[in-house]
N, C-alpha and C positions, 0 to 999 in steps of 0.2 A: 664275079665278085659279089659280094654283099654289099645293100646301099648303106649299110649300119657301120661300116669301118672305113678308116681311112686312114691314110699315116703321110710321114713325112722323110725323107731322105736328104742328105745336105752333100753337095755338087754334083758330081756321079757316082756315089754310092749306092748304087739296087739294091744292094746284097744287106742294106744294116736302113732298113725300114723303121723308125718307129711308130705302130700305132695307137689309137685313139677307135671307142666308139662313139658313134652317134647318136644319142639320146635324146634329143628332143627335134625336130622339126620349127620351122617361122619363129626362132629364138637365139637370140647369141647366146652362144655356148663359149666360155674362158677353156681352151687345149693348153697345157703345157706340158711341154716335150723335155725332158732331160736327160743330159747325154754320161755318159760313164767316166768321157774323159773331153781332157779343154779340146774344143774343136776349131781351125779357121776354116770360114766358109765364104764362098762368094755367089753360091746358089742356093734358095730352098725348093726341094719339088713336094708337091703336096699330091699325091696318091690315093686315086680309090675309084670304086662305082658308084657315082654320082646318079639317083634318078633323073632319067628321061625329063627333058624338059622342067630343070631346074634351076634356080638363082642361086648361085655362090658369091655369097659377100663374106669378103676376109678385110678386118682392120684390127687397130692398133695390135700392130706386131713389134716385139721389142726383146731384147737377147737378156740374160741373166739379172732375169727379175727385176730391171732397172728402166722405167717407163722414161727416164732422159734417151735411154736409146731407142726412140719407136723411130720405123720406117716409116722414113716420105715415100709414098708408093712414086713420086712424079719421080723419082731419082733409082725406079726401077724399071727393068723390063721385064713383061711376062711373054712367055712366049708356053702353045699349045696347038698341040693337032687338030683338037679336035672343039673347042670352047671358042665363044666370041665374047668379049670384053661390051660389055654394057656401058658401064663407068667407072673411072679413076679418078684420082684425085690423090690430094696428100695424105688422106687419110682413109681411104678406103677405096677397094676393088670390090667392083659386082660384075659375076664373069656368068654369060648361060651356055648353061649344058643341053645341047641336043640329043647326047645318045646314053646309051643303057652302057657303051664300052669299057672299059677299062680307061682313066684317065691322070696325064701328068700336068700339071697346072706348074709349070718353073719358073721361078722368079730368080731372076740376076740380079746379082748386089756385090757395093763396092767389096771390098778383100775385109773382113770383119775377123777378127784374133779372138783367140778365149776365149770361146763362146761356151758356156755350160750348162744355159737352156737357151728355148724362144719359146716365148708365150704370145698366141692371137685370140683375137674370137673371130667365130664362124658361123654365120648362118646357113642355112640350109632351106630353101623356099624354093616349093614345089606351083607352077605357075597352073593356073585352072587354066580348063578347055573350053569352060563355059561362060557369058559374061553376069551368069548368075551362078546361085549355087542353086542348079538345076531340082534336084531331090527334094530341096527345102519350099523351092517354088510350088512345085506340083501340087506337095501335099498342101501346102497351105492355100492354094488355089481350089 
């Protein structure tokens, strides 16, 4: 996979992906996903190759462009193979990524009707190896 795409599918739908790129890095990015036709959902899965050793923070997510509907994340469940959950709360997930895989990040949610988008933001923060920024050190030393 590419770490520049990513998309999203709603319950178990594989087969009707939509995606997004990723264009900036350490910055919320506003995604909004809209669907062709009303959809009920009770899951969102968020898809993609996420760089190695990364911070994925996902908040204020909310369905047809109406910020009265944001998710309380406390009133969801994520569940993933392969990701550990740092912090949640009502208003935000920060999940790390250990591997270069392929990954599905799901989130379960009540039974929601109508739904003709969902908008979140998304960062994407890639965690240093170093507890400096090694390069910068050197030369300036």
């Amino acid at each position: 996979g590419n770490i520049r795409d990513f998309g999203i599918f709603l319950n178990d739908d594989e087969n009707n992906i939509y995606k997004k790129k990723i264009n900036k890095f350490d910055n919320y990015i506003e995604y909004n996903f809209n669907f062709d036709e009303l959809k009920n959902i009770n899951s969102i899965n968020i898809i993609g190759t996420f760089s190695k050793g990364s911070i994925i923070t996902i908040t204020n997510m909310f369905f047809n462009g109406d910020k009265n509907t944001k998710i309380n994340f406390n009133k969801t469940f994520l569940i993933s193979k392969n990701n550990y959950v740092l912090n949640d709360n009502e208003d935000k997930l920060e999940i790390l990524n250990p591997t270069d895989d392929n990954n599905i990040i799901t989130l379960l949610l009540d039974q929601y009707e109508s739904i003709e988008s969902i908008t979140f933001s998304m960062e994407l923060k890639k965690i240093p190896l170093t507890n400096k920024k090694f390069c910068n050190y050197i030369y300036e030393n």
